[in-house]
N, C-alpha and C positions, 0 to 999 in steps of 0.2 A: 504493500500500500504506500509507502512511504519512498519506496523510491518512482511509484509510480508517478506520484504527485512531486517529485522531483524533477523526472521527463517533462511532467505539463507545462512546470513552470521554466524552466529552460526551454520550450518551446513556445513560449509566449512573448519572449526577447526580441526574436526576430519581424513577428508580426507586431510588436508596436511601433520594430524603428520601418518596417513600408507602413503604414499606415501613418506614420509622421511623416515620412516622406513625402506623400504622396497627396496627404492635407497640405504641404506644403507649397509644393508645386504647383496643386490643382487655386490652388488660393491666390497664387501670384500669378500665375498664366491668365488668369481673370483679373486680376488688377496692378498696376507694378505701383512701387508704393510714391511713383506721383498722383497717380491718379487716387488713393486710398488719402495724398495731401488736397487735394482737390477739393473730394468729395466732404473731405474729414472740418476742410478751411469753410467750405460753404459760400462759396462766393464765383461768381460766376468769372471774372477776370482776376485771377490770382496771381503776382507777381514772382518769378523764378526766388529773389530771395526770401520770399514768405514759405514757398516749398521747401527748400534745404532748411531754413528754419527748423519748422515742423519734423522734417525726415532727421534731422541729429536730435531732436529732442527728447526723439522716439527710436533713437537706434536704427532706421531704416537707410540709411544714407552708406553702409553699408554692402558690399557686396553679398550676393544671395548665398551661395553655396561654397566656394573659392575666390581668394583671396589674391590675386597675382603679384601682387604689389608688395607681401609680404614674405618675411622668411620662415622658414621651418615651422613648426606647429602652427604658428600666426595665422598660415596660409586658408587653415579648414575654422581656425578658433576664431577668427576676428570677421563674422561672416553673420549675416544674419540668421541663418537657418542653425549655426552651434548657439547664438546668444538666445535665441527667441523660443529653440523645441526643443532644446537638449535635455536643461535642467528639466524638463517634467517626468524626465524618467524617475527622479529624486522628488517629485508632486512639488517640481517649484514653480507654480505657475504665474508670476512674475505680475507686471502691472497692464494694463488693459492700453488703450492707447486714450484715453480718459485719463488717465493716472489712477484709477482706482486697483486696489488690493485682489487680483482675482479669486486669490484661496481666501479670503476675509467674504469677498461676496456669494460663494458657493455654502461656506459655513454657516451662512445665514439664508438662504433661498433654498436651501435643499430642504429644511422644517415644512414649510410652507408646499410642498411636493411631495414629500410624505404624507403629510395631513390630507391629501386628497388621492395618492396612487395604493397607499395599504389598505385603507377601506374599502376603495374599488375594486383591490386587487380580493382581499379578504371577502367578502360581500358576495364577490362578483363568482368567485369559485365557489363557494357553499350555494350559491343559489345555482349555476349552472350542473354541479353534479347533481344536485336535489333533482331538478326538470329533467336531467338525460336518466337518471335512473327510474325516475317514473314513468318516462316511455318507453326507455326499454322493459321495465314490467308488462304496460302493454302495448306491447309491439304487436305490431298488425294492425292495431283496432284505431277507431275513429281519435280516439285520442291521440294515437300516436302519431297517426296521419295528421291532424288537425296542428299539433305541436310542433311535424318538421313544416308544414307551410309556414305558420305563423316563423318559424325561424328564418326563413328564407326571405322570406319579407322584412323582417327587422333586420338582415346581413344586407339589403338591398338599398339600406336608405341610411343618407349618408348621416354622417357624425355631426355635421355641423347644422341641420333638421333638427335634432334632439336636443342641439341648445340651445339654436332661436326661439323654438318649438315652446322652450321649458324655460326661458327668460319671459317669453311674451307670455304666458298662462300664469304658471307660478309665482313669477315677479311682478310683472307688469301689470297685470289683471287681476290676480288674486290676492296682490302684493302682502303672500307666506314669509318673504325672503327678502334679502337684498340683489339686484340685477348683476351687480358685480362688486367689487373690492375684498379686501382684506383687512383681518385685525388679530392683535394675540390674543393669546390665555383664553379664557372661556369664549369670549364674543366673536373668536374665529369660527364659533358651530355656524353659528347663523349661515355665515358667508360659506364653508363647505357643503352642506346638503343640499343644494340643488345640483353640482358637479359631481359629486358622486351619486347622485339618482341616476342622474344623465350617462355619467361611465359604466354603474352596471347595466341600463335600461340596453344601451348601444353594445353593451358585448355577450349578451345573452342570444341574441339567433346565431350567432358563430361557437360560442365557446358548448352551448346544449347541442348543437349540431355535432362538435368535434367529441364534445364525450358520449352521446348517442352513440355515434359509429365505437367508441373502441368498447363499450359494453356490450354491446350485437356481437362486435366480434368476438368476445370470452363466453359470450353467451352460448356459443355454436360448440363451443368445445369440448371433449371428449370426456374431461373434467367435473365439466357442469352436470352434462347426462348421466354420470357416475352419482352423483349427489342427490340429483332427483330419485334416481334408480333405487337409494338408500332410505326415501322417503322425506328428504327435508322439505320443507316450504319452499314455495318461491323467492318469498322475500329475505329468508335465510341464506336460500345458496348467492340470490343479488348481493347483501351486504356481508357474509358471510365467506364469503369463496371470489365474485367476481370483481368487487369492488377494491378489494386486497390484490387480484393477480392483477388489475388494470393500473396498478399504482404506480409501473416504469412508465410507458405513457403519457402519463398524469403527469409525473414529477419531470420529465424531458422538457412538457409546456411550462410547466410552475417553476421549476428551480432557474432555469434560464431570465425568467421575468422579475424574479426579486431584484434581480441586483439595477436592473433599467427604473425601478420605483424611482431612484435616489433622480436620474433623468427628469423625472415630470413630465406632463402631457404639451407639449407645443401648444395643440389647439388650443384645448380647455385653460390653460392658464394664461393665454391671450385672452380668449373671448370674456371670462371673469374678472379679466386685471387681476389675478393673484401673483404675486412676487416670487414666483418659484423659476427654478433652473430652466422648465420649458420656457416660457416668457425672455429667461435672462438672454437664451442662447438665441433665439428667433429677433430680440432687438440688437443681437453682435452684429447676425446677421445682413440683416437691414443697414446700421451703420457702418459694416464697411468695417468689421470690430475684428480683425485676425486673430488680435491676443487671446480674447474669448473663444473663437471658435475653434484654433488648434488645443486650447486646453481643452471644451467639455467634448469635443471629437475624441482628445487622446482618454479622457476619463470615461465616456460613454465604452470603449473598447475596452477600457482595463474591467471596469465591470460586467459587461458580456462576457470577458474570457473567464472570470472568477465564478460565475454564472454556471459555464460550461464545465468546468472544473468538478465543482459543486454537484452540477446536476449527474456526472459520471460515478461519484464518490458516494450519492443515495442513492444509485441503482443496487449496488453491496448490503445496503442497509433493510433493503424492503425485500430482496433477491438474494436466498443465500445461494442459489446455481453459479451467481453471476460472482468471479474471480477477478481482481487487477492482478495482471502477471508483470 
């Protein structure tokens, strides 16, 4: 086990330095960092020494990758792509092109992204196994039938329906709630329960659809028919026997998603104004903000792979067949 999880992580090295790479590249091949002074200055006739300004004050003035002009190590170190991506392998994620603190702003926006991706997340899986296991009890029947439409329909319509949908009724009309913002400590409830209504409402014809199918399929099993054979219940061998074998599966979709919580939802935390990591990363975007978006690119990845890791190291846990060699 232990050296397994040795391999993982020695094979994690190499995909973060292409995937810095390649944020790197793809980042500047779209903008070189005049045009990031440009956009950044705001002014539609910008004067060459307001750009170098700007570009040394921010370290961009800089050669990108190679340095020719210097000697020996200087040549790869005095470059923007050593000063600006290197240290985050060490999680130094340096200053934004704002002057603000990036690892001070992530420490504070990732709260506010939890508070609305673990209940969703939470919520959103108790209620989808509950529905996929009730259909597959009855499978075949009108129910069950009636259940994958209705799923099909709600995978059908888009994300951003469910929270105009659920601003204009709940907020606007019924005014239950606030339309959008944030606030701490208790008086943060108000302002989350409408985004996560909306989060679990929107991942229920997908997530019931996907655990439908992997219950049907244990269902079919040579297993199952041995346990009726023996006289159990139905609802015995479902929670009993199939709900337990479906739990790789299960945990392949779940263990991978934990660690993206800390990410936040783009949409939802635009549409509500809530100050979380989705929001943060979508206004770097927008500005033109590099700093930001090589760092939560490079952290969005470290947690996917921790993720994957994770999600290999609970198959052992639930599966004693299953060995790391």
């Amino acid at each position: 086990m232990i050296a397994y999880i040795i391999r993982r992580i020695l094979y994690v090295i190499p995909i973060l330095i292409g995937v810095n790479v390649l944020t790197f590249m793809l980042f500047f091949v779209v903008n070189t960092p005049d045009d990031m002074a440009r956009m950044r200055l705001g002014m539609k006739h910008v004067t060459p020494e307001a750009i170098e300004k700007w570009k040394h004050e921010r370290g961009y003035d800089k050669p990108l990758l190679f340095s020719s002009k210097e000697a020996g190590m200087r040549k790869v170190t005095n470059t923007i792509f050593f000063e600006k991506s290197v240290g985050l392998f060490v999680f130094k994620f340096g200053r934004s092109d704002e002057g603000r603190d990036i690892a001070h702003d992530i420490s504070q926006r990732m709260w506010p992204s939890l508070a609305i991706a673990l209940p969703v997340f939470l919520v959103g899986l108790l209620t989808n196994i509950t529905l996929s296991m009730l259909l597959a009890f009855f499978r075949g029947t009108y129910i069950d039938i009636s259940g994958v439409v209705t799923g099909v329909v709600l995978m059908s319509i888009s994300s951003l329906f469910y929270i105009i949908s659920g601003q204009y009724l709940i907020s606007k009309l019924w005014h239950l709630v606030p339309i959008s913002g944030y606030d701490t400590g208790v008086d943060a409830a108000k302002f989350l329960v409408l985004p996560v209504i909306i989060g679990v409402i929107g991942g229920i014809g997908s997530g019931t659809r996907w655990y439908r199918a992997i219950f049907l399929e244990e269902i079919n099993k040579d297993y199952v028919r041995t346990a009726r054979a023996k006289g159990l219940s139905e609802l015995r061998v479902l929670f009993r026997h199939v709900l337990k074998n479906a739990m790789i599966p299960i945990l392949t979709g779940v263990v991978v998603v934990i660690p993206l919580l800390f990410m936040g939802s783009l949409i939802t935390e635009s549409f509500f104004g809530i100050p979380g990591l989705g929001s943060y990363t979508i206004d770097a975007i927008q500005k033109q903000d590099f700093a930001i978006v090589r760092a939560m690119v490079f952290l969005g990845t470290v947690l996917y792979i921790i993720g994957l890791i994770l999600t290999d190291i609970s198959y052992t846990l639930v599966d004693p067949r299953i060995r790391l060699e």
